[in-house]
Backbone bond lengths (Angstrom), bond angles and torsions (degrees), N, CA, C in turn:
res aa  C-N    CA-C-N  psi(-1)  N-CA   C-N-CA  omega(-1)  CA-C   N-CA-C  phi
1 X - - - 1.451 - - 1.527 108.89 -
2 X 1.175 99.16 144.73 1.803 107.47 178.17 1.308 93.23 -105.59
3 X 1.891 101.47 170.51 1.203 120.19 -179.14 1.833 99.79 -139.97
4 X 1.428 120.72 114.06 1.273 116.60 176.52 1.532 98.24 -129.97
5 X 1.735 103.26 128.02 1.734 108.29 -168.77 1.534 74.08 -104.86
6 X 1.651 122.88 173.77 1.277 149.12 -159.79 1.395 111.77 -171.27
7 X 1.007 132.76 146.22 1.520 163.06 -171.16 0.683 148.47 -162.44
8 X 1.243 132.74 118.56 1.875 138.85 -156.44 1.840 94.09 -91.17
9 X 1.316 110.05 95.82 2.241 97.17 163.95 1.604 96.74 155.93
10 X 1.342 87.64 -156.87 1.845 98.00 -175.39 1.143 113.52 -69.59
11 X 1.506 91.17 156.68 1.683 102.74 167.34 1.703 97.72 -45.94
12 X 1.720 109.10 169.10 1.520 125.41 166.30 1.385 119.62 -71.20
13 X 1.058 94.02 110.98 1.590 101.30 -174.82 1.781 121.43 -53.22
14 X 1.323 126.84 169.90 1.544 91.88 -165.78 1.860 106.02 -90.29
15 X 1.025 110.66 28.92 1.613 98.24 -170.28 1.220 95.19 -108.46
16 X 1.590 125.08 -4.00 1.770 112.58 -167.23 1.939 84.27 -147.26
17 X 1.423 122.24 8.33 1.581 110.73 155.05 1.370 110.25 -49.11
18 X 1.537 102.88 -73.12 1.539 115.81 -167.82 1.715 124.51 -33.11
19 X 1.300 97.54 -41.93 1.669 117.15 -171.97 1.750 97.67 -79.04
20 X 1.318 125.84 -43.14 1.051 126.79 -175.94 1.440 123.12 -60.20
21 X 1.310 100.08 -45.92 1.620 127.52 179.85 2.022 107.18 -55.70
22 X 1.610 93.06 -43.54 1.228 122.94 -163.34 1.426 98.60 -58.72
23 X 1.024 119.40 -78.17 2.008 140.38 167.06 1.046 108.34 -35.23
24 X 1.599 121.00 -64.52 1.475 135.94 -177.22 1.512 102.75 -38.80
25 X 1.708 103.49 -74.31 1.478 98.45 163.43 1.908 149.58 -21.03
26 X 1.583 89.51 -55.02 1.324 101.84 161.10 1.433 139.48 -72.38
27 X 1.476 116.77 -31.52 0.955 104.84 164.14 1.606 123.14 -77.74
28 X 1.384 114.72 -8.63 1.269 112.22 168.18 1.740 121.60 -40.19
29 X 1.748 92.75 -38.64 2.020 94.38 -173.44 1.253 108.01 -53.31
30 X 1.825 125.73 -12.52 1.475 124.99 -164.11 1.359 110.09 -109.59
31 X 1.166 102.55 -56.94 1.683 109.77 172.33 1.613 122.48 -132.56
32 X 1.414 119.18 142.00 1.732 110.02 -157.78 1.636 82.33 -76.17
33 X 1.692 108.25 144.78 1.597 108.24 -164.97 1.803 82.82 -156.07
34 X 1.353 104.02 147.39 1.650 117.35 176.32 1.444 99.01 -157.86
35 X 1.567 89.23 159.11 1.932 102.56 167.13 0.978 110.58 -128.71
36 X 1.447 117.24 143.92 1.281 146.73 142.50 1.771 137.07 -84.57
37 X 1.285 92.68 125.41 1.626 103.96 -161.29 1.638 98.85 -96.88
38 X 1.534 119.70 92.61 1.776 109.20 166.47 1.280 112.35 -81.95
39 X 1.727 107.79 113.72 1.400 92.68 172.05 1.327 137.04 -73.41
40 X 1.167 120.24 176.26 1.802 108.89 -175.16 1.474 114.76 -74.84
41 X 0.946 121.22 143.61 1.373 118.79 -176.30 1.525 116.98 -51.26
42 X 1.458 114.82 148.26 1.542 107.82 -160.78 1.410 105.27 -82.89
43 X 1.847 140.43 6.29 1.080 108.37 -179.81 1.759 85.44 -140.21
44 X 1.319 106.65 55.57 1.767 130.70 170.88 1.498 93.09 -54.68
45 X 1.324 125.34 -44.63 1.408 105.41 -162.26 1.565 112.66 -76.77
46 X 1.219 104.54 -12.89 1.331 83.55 -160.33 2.114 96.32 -116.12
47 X 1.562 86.44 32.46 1.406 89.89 164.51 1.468 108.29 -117.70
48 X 1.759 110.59 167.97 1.419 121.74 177.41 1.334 98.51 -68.13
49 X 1.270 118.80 163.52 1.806 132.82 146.33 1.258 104.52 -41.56
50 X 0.844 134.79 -65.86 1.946 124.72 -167.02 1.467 102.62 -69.38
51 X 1.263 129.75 -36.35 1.419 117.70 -177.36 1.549 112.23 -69.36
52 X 1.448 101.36 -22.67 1.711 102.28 -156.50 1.563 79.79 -77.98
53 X 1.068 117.39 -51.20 1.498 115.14 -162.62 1.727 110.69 -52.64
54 X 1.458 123.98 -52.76 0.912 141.60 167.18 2.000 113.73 -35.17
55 X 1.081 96.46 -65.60 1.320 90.68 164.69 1.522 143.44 -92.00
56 X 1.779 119.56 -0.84 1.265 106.43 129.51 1.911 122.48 -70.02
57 X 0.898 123.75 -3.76 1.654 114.62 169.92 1.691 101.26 -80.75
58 X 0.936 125.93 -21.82 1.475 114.27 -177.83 1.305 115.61 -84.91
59 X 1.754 104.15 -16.22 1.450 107.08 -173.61 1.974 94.01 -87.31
60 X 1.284 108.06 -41.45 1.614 120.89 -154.11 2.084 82.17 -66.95
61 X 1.593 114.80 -57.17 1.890 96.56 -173.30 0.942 117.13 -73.55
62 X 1.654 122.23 2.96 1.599 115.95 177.14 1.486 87.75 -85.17
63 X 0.922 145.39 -32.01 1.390 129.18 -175.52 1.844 115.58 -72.45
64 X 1.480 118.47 -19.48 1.733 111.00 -165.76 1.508 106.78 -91.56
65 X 1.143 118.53 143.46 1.318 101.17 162.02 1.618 109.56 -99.86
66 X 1.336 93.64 167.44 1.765 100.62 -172.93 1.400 119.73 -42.85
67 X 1.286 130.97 -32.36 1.569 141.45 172.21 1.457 116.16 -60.44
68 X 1.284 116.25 -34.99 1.003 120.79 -142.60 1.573 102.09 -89.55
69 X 1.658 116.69 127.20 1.408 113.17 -171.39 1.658 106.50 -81.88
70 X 0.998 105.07 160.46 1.665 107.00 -157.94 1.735 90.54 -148.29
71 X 1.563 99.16 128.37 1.622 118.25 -164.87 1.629 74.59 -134.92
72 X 1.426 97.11 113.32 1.363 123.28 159.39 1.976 114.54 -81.44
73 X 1.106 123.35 135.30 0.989 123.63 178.44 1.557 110.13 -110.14
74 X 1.337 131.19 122.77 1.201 129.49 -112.96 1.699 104.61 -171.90
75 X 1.632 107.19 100.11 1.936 83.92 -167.50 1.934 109.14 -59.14
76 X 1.839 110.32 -29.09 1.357 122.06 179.68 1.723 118.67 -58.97
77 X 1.868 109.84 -7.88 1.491 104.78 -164.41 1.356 92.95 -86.04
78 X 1.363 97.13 -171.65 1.859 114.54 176.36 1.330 126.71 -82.06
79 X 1.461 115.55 138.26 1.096 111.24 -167.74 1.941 120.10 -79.49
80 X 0.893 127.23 149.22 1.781 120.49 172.32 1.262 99.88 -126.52
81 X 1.637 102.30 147.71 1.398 105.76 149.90 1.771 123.12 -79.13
82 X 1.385 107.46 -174.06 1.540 113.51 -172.10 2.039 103.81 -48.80
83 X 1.646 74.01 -66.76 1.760 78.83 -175.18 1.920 111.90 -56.96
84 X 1.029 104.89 -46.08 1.512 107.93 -179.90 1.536 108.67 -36.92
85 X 1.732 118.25 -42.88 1.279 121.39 -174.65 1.631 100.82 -69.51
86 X 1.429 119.51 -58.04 1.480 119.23 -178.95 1.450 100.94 -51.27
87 X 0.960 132.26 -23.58 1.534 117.89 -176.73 1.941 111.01 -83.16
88 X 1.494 112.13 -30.81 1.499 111.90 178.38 1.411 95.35 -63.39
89 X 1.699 99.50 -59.99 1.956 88.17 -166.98 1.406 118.71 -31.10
90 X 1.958 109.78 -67.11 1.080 103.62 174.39 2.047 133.21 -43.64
91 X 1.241 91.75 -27.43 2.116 100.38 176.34 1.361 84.83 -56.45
92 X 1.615 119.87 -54.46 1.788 103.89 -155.18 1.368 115.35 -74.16
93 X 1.702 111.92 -11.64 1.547 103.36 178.04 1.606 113.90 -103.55
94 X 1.132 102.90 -21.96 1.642 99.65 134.44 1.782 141.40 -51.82
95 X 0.534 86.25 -16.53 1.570 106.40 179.15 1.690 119.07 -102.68
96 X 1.435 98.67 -25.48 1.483 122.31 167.18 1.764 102.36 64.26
97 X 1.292 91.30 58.81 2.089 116.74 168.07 1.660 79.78 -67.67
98 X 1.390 102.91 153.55 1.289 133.67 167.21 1.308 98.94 -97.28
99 X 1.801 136.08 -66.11 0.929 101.75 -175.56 1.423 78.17 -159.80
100 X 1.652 103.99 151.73 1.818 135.63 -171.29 1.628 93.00 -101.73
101 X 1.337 100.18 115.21 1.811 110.49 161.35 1.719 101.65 -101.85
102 X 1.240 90.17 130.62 1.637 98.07 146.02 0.876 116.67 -119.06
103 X 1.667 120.21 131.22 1.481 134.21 153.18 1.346 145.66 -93.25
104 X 1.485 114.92 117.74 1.574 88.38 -178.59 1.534 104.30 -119.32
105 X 1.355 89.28 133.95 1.599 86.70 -172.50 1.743 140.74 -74.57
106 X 1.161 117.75 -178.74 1.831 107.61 172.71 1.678 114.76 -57.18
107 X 1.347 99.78 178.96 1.602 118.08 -153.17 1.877 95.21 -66.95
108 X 1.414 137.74 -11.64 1.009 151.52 172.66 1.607 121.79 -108.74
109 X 1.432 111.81 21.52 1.364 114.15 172.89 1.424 126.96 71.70
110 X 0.981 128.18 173.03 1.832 115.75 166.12 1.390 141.40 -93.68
111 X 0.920 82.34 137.35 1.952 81.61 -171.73 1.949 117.64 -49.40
112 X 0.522 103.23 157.59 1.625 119.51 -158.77 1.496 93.44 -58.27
113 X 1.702 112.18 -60.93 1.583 116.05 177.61 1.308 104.69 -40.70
114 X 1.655 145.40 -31.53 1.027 131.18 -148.38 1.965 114.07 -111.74
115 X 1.227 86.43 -2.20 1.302 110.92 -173.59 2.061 97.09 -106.74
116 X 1.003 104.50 -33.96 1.649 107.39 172.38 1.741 109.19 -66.23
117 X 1.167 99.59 -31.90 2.059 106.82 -170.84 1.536 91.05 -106.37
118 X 1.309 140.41 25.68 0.733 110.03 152.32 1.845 116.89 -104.95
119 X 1.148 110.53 156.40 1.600 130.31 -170.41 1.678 87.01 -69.25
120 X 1.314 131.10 -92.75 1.815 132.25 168.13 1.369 109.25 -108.21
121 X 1.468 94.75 153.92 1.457 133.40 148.37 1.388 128.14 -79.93
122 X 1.362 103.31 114.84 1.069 109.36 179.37 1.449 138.33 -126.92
123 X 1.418 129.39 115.33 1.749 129.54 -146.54 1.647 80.14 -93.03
124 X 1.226 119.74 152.04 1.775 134.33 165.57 2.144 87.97 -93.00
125 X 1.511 96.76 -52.25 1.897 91.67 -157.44 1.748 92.78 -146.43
126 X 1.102 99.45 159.53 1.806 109.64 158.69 1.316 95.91 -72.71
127 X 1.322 147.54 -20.61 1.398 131.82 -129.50 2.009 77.92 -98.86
128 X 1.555 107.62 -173.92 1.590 103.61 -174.24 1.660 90.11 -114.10
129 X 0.590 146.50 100.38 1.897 144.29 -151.37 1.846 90.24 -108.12
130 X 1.469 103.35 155.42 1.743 103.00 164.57 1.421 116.66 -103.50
131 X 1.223 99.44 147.99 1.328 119.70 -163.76 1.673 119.34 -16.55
132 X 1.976 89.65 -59.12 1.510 114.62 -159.04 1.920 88.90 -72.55
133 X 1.222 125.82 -13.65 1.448 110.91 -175.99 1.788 104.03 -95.14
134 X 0.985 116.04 -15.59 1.447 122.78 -177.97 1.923 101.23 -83.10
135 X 0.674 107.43 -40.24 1.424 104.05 149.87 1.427 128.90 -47.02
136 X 0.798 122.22 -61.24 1.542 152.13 165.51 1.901 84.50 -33.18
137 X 1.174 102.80 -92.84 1.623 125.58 -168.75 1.633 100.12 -38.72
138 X 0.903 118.53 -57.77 1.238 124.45 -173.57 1.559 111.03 -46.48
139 X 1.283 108.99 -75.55 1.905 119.37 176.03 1.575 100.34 -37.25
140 X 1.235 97.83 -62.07 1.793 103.86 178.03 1.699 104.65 -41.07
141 X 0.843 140.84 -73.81 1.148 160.48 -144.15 1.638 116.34 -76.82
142 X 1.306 102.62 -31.54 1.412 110.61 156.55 1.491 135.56 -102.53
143 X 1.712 107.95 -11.98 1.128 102.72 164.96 1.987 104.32 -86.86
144 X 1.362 127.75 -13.53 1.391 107.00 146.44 1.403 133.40 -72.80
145 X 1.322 130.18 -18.08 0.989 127.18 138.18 1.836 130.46 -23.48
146 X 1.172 95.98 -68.42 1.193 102.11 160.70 1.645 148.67 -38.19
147 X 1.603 85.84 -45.27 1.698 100.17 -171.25 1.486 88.75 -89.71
148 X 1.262 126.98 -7.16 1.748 121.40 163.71 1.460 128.92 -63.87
149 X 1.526 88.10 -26.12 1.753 91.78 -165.70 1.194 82.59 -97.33
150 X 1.254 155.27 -4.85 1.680 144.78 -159.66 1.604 89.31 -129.48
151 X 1.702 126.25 15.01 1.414 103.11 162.06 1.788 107.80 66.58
152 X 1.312 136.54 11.12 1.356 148.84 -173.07 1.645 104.25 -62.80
153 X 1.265 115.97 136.68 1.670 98.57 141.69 1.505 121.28 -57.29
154 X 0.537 160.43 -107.54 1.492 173.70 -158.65 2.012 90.89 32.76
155 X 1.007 123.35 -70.41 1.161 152.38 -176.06 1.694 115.61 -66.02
156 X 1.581 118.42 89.34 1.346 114.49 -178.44 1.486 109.32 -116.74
157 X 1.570 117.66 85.96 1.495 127.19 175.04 1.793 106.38 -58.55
């Protein structure tokens, strides 16, 4: 199983590259995993909220293919704990997913189409977090995931 995270915005800024790179890295020893940075469309400003949204979703499903399970990140999705997450991964590689996207979307959330194709929803926090740190959380969060299902220290419940 692959792991491809995705994002609608800027490059990583340099205070949360390092950490990203860092995780990203690690969970690589478990599953081959990369990101992709979509940038925002170049004339975002001078679109509405529903359009902008609309047309990063055309950019975000031109990218999935039909297999591919798609974990929307979502302040409305459900919340998991640490292990709860190590336990989906494992459902999806049980299940024998080809490959788990996470998305988190632009500064206006995702468009409705993109939230309909997606397989789950998924909340990180109630809290309203920025983008470039949800990134951050995320890598983190799955490479503990990880060291759960392999019994790791990393992870002291």
């Amino acid at each position: 199983m692959k792991i491809q995270l995705l994002s609608i915005g800027k490059d990583h800024e340099p205070y949360v590259k390092a950490g990203v790179e860092d995780f990203t890295r690690r969970v690589s020893r478990y599953y081959p995993v990369e990101w992709s940075l979509i940038p925002t469309p170049k004339n975002a400003a001078t679109l509405s909220q529903p359009d902008l949204k609309k047309k990063e979703a055309e950019t975000v499903l031109g990218l999935l293919a039909k297999e591919d399970f798609l974990i929307a990140l979502d302040e409305r999705g459900k919340q998991m704990t640490s292990e709860g997450l190590a336990a989906f991964i494992q459902t999806r590689a049980n299940d024998s997913a080809k490959k788990l996207v996470f998305l988190i979307g632009g500064v206006y959330g995702l468009d409705e189409s993109v939230l309909k194709r997606a397989d789950y929803r998924w909340s990180l926090s109630q809290l309203t977090l920025p983008h470039q740190l949800v990134r951050l959380l995320l890598t983190e969060q799955l490479y503990r995931a990880c060291t759960i299902l392999r019994n790791e220290k990393y992870h002291h419940a």
